[in-house]
C-alpha beads as a LAMMPS data file, in Angstrom:
LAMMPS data file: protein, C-alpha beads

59 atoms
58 bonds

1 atom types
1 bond types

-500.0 500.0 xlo xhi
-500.0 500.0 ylo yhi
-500.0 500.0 zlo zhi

Masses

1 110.0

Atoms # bond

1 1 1 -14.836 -114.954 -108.401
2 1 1 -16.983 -112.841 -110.626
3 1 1 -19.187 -110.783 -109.880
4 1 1 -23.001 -111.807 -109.114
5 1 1 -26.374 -109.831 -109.047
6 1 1 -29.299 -111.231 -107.913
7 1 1 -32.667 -109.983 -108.482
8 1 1 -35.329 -110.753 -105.209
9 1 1 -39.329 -111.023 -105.996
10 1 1 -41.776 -109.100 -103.741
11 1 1 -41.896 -112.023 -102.069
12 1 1 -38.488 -112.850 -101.199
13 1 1 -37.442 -108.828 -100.336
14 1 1 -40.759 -109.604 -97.786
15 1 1 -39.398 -112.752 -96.676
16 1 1 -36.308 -111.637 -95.821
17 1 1 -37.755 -108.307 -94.020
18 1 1 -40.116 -110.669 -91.931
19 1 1 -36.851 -112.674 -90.802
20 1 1 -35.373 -109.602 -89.808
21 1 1 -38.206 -108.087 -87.881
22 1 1 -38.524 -111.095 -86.250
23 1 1 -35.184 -112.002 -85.605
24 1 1 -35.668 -115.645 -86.913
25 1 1 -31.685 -117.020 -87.031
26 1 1 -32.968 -120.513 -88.126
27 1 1 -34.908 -119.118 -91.088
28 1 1 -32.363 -116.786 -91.945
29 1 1 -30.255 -119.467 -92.338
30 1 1 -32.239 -121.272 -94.741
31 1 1 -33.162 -118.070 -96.981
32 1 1 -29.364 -117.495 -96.790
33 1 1 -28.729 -121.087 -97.948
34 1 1 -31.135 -120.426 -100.595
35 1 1 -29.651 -117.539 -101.631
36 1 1 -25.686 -119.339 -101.974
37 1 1 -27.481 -121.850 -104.263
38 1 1 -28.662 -118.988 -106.537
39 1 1 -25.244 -117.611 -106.575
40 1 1 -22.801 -120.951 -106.887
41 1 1 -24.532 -121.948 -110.213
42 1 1 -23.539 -125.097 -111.537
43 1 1 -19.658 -125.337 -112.314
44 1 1 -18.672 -127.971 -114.855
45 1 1 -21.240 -126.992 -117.504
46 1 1 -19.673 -125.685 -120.684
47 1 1 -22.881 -123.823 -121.524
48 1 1 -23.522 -122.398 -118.552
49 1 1 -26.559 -123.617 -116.053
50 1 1 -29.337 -122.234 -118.293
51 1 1 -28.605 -124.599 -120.863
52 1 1 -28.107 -127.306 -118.458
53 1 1 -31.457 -126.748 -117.411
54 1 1 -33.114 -127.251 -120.598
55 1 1 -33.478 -130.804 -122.263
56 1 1 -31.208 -133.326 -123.065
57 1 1 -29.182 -132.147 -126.350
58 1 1 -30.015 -128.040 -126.289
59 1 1 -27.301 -126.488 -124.939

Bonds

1 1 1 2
2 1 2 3
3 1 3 4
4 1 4 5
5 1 5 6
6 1 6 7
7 1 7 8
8 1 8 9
9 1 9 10
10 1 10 11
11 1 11 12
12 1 12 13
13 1 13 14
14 1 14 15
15 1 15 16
16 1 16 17
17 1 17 18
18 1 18 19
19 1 19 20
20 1 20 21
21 1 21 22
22 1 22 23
23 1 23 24
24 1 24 25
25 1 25 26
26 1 26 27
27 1 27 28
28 1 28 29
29 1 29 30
30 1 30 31
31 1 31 32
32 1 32 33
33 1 33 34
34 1 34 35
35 1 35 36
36 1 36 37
37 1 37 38
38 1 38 39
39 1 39 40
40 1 40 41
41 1 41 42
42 1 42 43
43 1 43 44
44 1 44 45
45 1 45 46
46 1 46 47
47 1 47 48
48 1 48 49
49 1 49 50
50 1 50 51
51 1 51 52
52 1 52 53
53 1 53 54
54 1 54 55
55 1 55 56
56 1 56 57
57 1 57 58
58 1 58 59
């Protein structure tokens, strides 16, 4: 697997702070689950999942 960086907002890096602070497992679990969607990308496009965002025909 290669490897993946991931950049956080303000908002997120807060997030994530506030569901350490206050020890929330359920929401950790969802900002995790969050964060595994950010890093799987979207296999079987030959352009990549940037282009597979775009419109129909560009990429």
């Amino acid at each position: 697997m290669a490897d993946k960086t991931i950049i956080f907002s303000d908002q997120e890096q807060m997030q994530a702070e506030g569901i350490v602070i206050d020890k929330d497992g359920a929401e950790a679990l969802r900002f995790l689950a969050n964060v595994l969607e950010r890093i799987k990308g979207h296999p079987g496009h030959a352009c990549g999942p940037k282009a597979a965002e775009g419109p129909p025909g560009h990429g």
